[in-house]
N, CA, C and O atoms as CSV, one atom per row, in Angstrom:
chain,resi,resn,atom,element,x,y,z
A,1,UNK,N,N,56.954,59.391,102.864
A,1,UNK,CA,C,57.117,59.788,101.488
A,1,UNK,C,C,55.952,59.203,100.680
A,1,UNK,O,O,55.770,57.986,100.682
A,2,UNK,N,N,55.270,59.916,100.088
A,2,UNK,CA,C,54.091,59.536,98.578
A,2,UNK,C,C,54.558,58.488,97.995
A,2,UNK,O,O,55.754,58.448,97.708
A,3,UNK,N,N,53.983,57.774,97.798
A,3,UNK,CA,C,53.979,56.970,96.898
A,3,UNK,C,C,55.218,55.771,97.217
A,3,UNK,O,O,55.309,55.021,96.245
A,4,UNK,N,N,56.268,55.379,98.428
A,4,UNK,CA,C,56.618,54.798,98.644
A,4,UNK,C,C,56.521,53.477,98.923
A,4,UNK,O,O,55.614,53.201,99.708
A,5,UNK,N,N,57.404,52.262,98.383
A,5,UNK,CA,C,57.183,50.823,98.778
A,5,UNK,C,C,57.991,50.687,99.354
A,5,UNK,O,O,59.092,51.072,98.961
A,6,UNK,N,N,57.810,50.016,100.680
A,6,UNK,CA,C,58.909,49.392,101.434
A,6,UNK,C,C,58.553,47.557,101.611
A,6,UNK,O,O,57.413,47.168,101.861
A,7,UNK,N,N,59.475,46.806,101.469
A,7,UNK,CA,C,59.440,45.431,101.556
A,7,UNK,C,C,60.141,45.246,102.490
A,7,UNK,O,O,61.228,45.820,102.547
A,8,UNK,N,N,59.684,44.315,103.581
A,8,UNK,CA,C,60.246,43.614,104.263
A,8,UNK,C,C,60.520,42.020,103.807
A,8,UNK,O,O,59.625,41.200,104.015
A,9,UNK,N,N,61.696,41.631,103.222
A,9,UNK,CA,C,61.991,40.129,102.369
A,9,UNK,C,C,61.702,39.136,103.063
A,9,UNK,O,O,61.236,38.137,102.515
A,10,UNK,N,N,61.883,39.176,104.244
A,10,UNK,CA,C,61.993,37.661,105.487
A,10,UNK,C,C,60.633,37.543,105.190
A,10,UNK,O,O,60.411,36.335,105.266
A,11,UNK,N,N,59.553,38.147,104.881
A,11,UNK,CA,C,58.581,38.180,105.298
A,11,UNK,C,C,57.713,37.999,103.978
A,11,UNK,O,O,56.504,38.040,104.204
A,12,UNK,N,N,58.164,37.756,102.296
A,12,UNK,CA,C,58.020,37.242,101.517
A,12,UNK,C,C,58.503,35.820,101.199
A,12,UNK,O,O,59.695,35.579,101.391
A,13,UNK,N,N,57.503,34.620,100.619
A,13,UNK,CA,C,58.077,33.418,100.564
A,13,UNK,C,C,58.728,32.999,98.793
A,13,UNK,O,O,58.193,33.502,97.805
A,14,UNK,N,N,59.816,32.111,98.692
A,14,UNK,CA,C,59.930,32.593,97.315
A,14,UNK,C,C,58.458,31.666,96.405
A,14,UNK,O,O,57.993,30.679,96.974
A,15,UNK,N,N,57.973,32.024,95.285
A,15,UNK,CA,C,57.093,31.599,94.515
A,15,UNK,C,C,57.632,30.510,93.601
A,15,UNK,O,O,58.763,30.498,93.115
A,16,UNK,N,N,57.047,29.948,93.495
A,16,UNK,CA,C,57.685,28.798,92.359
A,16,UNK,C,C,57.138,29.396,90.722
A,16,UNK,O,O,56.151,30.013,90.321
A,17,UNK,N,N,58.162,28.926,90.200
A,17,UNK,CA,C,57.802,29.866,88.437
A,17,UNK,C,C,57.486,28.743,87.423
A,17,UNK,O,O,57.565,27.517,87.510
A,18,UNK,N,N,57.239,29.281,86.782
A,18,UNK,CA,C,56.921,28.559,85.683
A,18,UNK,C,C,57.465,27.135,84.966
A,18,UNK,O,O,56.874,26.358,84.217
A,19,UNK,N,N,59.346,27.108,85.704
A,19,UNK,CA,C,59.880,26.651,84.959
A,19,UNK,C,C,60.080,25.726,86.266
A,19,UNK,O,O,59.521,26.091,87.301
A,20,UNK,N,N,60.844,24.555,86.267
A,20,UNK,CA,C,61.318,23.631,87.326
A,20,UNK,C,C,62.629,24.337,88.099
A,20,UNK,O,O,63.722,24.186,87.553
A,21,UNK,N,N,62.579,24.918,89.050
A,21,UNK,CA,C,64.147,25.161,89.363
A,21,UNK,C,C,64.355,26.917,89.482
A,21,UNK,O,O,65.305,27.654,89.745
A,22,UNK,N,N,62.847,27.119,89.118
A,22,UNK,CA,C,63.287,28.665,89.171
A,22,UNK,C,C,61.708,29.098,89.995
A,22,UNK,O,O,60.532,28.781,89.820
A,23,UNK,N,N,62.661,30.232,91.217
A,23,UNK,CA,C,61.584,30.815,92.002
A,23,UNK,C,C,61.711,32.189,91.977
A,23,UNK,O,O,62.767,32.628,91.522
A,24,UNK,N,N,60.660,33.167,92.462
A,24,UNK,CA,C,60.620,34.290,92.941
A,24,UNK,C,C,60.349,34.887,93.872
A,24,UNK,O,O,59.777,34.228,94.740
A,25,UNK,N,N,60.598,36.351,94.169
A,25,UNK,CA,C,60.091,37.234,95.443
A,25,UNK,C,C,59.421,38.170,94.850
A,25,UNK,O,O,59.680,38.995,95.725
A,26,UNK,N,N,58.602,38.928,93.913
A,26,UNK,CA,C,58.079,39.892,93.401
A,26,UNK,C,C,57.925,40.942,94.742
A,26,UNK,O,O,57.352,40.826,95.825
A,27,UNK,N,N,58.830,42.156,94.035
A,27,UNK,CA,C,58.838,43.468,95.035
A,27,UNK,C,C,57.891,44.445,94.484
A,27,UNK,O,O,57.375,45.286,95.219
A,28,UNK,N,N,57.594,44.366,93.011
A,28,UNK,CA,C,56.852,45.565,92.427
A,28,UNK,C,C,56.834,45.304,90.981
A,28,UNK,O,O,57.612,44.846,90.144
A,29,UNK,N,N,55.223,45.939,91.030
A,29,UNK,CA,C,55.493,45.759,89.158
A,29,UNK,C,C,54.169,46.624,88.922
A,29,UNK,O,O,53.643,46.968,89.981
A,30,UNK,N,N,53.659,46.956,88.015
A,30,UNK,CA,C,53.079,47.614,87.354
A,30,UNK,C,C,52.053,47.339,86.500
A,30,UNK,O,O,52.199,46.260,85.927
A,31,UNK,N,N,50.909,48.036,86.172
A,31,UNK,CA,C,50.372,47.221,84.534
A,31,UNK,C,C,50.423,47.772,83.048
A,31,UNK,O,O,49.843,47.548,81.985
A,32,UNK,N,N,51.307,48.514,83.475
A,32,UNK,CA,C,52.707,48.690,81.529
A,32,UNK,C,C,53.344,47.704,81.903
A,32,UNK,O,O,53.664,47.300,80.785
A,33,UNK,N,N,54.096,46.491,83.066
A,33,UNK,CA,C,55.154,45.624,82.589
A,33,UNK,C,C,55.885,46.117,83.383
A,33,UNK,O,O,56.171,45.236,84.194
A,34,UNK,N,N,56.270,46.850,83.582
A,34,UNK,CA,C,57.839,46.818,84.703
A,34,UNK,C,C,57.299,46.553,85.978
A,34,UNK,O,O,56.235,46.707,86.579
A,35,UNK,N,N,58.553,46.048,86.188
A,35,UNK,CA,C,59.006,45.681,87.354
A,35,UNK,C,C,59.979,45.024,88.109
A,35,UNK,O,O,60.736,44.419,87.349
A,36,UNK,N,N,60.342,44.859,89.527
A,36,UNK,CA,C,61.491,44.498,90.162
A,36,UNK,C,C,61.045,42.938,90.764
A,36,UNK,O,O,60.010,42.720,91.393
A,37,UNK,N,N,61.683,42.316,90.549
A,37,UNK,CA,C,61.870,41.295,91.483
A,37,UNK,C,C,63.234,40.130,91.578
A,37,UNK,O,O,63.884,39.920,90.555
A,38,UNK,N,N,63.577,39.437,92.844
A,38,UNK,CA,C,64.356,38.357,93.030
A,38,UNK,C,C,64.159,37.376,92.048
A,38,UNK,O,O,63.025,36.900,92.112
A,39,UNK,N,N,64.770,36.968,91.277
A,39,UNK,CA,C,65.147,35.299,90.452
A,39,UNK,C,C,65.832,34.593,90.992
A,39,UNK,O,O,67.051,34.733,90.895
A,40,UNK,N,N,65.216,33.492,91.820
A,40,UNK,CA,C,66.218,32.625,92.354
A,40,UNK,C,C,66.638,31.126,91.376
A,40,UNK,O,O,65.678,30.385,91.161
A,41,UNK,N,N,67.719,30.777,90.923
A,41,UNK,CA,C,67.874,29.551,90.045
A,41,UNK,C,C,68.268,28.328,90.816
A,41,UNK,O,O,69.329,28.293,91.441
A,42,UNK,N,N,67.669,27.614,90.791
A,42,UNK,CA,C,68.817,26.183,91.567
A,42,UNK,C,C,70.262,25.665,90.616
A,42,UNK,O,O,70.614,25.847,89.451
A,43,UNK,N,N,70.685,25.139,91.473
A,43,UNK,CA,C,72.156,24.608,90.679
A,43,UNK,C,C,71.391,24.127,89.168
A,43,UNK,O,O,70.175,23.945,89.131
A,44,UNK,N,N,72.206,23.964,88.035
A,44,UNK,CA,C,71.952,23.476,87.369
A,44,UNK,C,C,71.101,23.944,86.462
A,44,UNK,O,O,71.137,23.409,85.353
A,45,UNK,N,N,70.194,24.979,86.686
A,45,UNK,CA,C,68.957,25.471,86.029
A,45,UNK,C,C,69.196,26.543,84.850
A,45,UNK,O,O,69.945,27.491,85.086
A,46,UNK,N,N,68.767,26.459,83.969
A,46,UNK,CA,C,69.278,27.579,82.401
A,46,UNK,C,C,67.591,28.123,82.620
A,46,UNK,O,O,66.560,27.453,82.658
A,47,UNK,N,N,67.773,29.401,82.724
A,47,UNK,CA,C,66.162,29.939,81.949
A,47,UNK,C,C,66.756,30.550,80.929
A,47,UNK,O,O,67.814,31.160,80.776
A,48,UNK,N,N,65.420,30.121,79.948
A,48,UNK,CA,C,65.201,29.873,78.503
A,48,UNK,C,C,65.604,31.142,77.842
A,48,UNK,O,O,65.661,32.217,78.437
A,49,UNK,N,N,65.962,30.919,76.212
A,49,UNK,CA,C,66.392,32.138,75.587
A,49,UNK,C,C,65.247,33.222,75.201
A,49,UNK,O,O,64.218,33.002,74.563
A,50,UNK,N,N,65.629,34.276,75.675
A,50,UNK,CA,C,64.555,35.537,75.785
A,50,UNK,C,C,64.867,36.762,75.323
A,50,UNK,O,O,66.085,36.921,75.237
A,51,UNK,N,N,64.137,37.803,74.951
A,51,UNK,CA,C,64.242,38.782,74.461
A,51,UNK,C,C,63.745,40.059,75.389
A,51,UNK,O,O,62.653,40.087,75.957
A,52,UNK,N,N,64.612,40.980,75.435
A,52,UNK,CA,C,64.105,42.080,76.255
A,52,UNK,C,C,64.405,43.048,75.188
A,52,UNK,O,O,65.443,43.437,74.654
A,53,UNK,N,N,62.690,43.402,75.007
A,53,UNK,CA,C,62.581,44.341,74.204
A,53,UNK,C,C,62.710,45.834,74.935
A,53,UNK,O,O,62.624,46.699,74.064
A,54,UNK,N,N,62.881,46.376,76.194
A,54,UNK,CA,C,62.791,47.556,77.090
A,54,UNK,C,C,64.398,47.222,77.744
A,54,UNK,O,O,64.824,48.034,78.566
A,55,UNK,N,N,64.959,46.459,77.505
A,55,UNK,CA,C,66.032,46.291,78.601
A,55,UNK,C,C,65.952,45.598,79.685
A,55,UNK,O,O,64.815,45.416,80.122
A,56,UNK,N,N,67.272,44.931,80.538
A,56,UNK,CA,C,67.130,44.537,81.778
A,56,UNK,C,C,67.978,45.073,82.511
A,56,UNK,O,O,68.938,45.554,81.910
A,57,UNK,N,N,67.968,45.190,83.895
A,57,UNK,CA,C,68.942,45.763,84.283
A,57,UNK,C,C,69.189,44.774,86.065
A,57,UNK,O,O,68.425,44.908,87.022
A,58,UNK,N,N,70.456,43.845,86.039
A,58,UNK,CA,C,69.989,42.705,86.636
A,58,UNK,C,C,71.780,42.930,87.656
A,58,UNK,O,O,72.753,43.503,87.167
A,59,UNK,N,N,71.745,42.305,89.067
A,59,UNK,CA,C,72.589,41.977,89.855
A,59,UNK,C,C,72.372,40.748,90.092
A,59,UNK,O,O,71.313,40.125,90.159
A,60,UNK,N,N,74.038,40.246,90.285
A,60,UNK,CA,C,73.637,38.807,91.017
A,60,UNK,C,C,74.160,39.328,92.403
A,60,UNK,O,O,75.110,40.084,92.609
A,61,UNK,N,N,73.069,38.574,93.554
A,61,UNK,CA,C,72.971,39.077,95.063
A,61,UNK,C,C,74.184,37.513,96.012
A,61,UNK,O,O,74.908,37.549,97.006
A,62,UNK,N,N,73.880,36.561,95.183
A,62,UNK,CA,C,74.384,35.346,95.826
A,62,UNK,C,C,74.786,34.599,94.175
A,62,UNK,O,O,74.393,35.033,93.093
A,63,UNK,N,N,75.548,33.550,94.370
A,63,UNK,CA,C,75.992,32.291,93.649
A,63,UNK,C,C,76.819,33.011,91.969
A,63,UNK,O,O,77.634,33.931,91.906
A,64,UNK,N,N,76.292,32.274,90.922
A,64,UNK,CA,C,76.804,32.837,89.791
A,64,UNK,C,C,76.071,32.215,88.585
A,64,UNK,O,O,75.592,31.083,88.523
A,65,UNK,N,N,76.076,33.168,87.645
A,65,UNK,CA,C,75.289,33.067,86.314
A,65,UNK,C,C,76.429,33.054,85.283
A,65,UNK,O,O,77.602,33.427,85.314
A,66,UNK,N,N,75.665,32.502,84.387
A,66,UNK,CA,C,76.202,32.566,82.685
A,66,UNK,C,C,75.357,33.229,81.897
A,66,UNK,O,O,74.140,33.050,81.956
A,67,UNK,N,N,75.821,33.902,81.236
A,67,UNK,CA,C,75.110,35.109,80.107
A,67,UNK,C,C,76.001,34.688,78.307
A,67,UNK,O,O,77.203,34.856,78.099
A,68,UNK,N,N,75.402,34.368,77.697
A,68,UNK,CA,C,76.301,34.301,76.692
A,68,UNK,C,C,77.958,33.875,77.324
A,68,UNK,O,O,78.857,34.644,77.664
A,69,UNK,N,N,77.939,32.853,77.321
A,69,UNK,CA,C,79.680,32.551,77.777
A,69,UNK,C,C,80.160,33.343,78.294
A,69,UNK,O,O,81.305,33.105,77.907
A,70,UNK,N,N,80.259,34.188,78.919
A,70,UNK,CA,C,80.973,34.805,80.230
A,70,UNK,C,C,79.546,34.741,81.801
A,70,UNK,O,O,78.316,34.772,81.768
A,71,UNK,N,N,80.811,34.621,83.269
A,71,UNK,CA,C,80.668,33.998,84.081
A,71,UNK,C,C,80.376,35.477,84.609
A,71,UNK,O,O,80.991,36.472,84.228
A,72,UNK,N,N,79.181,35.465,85.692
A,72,UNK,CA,C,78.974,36.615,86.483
A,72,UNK,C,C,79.001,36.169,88.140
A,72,UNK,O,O,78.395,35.271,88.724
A,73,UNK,N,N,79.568,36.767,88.429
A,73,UNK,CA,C,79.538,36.281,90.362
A,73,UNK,C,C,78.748,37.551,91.211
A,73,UNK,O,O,78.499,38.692,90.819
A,74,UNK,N,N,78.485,36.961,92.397
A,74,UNK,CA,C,77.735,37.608,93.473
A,74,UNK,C,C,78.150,38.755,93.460
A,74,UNK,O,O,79.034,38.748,94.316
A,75,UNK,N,N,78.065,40.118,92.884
A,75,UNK,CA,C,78.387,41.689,93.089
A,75,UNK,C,C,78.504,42.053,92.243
A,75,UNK,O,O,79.239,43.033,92.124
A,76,UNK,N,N,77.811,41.458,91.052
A,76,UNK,CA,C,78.415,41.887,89.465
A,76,UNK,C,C,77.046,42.795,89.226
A,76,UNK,O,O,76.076,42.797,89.984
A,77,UNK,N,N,77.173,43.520,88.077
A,77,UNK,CA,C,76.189,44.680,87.716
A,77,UNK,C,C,75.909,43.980,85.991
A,77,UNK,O,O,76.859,43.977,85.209
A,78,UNK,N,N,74.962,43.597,85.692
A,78,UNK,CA,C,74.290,43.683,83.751
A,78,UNK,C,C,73.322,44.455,83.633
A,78,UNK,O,O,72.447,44.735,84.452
A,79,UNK,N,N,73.533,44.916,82.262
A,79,UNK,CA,C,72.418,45.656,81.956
A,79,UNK,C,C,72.969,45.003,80.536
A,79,UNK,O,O,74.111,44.774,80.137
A,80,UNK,N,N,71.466,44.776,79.859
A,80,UNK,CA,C,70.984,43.971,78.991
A,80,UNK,C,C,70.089,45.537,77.893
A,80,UNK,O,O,68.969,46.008,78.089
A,81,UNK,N,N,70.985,45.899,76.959
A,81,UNK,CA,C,69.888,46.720,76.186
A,81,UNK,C,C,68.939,46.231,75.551
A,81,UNK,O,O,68.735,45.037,75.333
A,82,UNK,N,N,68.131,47.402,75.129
A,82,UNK,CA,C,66.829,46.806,74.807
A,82,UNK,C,C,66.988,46.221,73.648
A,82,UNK,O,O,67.963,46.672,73.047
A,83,UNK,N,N,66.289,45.205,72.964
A,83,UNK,CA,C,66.520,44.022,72.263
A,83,UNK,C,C,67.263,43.398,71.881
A,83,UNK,O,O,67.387,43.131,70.686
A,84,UNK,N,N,68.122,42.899,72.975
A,84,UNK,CA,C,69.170,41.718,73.528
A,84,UNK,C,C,68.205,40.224,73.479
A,84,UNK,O,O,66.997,40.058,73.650
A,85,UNK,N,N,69.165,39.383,73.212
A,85,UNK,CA,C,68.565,38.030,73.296
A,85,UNK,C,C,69.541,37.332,74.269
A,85,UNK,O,O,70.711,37.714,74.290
A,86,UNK,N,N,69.219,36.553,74.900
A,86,UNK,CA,C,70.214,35.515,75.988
A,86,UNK,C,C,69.392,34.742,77.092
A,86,UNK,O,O,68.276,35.006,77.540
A,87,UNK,N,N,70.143,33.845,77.363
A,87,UNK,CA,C,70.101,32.649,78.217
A,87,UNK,C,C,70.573,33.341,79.455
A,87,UNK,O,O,71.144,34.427,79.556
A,88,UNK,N,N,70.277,32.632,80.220
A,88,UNK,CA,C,70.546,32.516,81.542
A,88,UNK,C,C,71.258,31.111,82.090
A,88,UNK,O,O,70.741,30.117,81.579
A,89,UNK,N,N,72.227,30.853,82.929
A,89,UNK,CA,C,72.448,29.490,83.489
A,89,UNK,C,C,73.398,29.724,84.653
A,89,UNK,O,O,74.401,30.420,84.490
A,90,UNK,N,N,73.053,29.050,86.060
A,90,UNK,CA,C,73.795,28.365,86.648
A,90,UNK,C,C,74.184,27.281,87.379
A,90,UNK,O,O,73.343,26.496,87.817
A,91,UNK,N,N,75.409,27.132,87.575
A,91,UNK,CA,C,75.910,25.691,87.547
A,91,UNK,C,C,75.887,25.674,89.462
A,91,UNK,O,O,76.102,24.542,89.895
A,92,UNK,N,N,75.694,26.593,90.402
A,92,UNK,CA,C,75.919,26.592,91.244
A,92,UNK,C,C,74.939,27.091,92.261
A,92,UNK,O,O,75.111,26.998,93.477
A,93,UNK,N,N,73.776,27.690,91.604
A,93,UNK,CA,C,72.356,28.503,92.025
A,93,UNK,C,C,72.738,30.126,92.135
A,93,UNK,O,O,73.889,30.563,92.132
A,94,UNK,N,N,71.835,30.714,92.208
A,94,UNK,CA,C,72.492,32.027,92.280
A,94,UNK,C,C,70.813,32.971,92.573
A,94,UNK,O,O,69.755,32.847,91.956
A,95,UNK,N,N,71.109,33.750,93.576
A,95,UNK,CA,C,69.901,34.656,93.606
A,95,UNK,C,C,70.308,36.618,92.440
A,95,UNK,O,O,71.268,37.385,92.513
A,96,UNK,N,N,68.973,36.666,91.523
A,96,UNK,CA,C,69.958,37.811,91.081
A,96,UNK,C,C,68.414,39.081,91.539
A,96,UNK,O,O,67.354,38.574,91.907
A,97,UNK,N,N,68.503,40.136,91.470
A,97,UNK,CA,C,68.207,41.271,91.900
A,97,UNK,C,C,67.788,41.451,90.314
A,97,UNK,O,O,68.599,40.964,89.526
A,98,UNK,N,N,66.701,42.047,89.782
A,98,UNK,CA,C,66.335,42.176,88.194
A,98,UNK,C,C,64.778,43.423,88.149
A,98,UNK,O,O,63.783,43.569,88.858
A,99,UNK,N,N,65.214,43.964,87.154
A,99,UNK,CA,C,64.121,45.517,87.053
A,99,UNK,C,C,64.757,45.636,85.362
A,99,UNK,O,O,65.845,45.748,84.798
A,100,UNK,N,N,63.245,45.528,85.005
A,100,UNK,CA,C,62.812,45.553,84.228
A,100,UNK,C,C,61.724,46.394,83.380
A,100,UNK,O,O,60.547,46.227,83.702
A,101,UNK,N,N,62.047,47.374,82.217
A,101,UNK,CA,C,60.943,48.176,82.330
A,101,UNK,C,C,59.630,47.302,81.110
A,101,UNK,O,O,58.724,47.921,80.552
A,102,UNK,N,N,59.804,46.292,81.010
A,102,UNK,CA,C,58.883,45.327,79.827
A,102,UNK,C,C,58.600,44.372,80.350
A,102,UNK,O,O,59.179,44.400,81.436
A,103,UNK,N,N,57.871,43.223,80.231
A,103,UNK,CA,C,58.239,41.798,79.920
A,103,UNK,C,C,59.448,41.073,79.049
A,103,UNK,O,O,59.646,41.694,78.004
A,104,UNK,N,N,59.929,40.427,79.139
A,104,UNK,CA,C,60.780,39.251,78.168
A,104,UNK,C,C,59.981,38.831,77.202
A,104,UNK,O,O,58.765,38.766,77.382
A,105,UNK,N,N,60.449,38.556,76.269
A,105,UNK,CA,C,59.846,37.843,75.687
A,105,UNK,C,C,60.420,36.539,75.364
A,105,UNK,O,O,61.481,36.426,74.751
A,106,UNK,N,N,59.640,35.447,75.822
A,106,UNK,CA,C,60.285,33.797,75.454
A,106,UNK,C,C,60.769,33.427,74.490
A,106,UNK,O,O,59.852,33.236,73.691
A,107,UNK,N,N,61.926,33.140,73.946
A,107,UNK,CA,C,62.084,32.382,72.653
A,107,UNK,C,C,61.933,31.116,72.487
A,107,UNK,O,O,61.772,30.566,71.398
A,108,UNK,N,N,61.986,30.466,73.797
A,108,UNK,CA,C,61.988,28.496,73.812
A,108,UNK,C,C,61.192,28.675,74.949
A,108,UNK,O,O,60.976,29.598,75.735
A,109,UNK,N,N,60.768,27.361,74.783
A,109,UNK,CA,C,59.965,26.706,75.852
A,109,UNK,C,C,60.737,26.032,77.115
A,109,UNK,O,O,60.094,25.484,78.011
């Protein structure tokens, strides 16, 4: 098929990000800004309050997140419309699945 990506994951290592505690797998992205990739959080880790001006549209694959005070577990589906603000946190690590047609934009450091 044209224009097809196929990833093999075992075979990506996760990246360390920006923040302490948070890694990635980048599957695809673009240069308008979108794109797909793994967010992995360690126990304990909040990424910062952000703005998605295009939307997100995010699974958790393993563990569990916090979104604005409610709890998301491993098989849950969000979609974040476009210019939503929120945190991220979990208390237990959690890998989530995330496609995105923008960047975030940071609100905190």
């Amino acid at each position: 098929m044209a224009g097809e990506i196929a990833v093999d994951l075992r075979q990506i290592e996760w990246e360390a990000g920006r923040r302490p505690g948070i890694s990635r797998k980048m599957l695809r992205g673009d240069r308008g800004g979108e794109y797909t990739t793994f967010l992995k959080l360690d126990p304990g880790v909040r990424f910062p309050k952000h703005r998605h001006p295009s939307g997100e549209e995010l699974r958790v694959v393993e563990g569990r997140i916090q979104i604005e005070g409610r709890w998301y577990e491993s098989g849950c589906y969000v979609y974040t419309p476009p210019g939503a603000v929120h945190d991220v946190f979990s208390d237990t690590g959690a890998v989530m699945l995330i496609r995105m047609p923008a960047p975030a934009e940071m609100l905190e450091d």
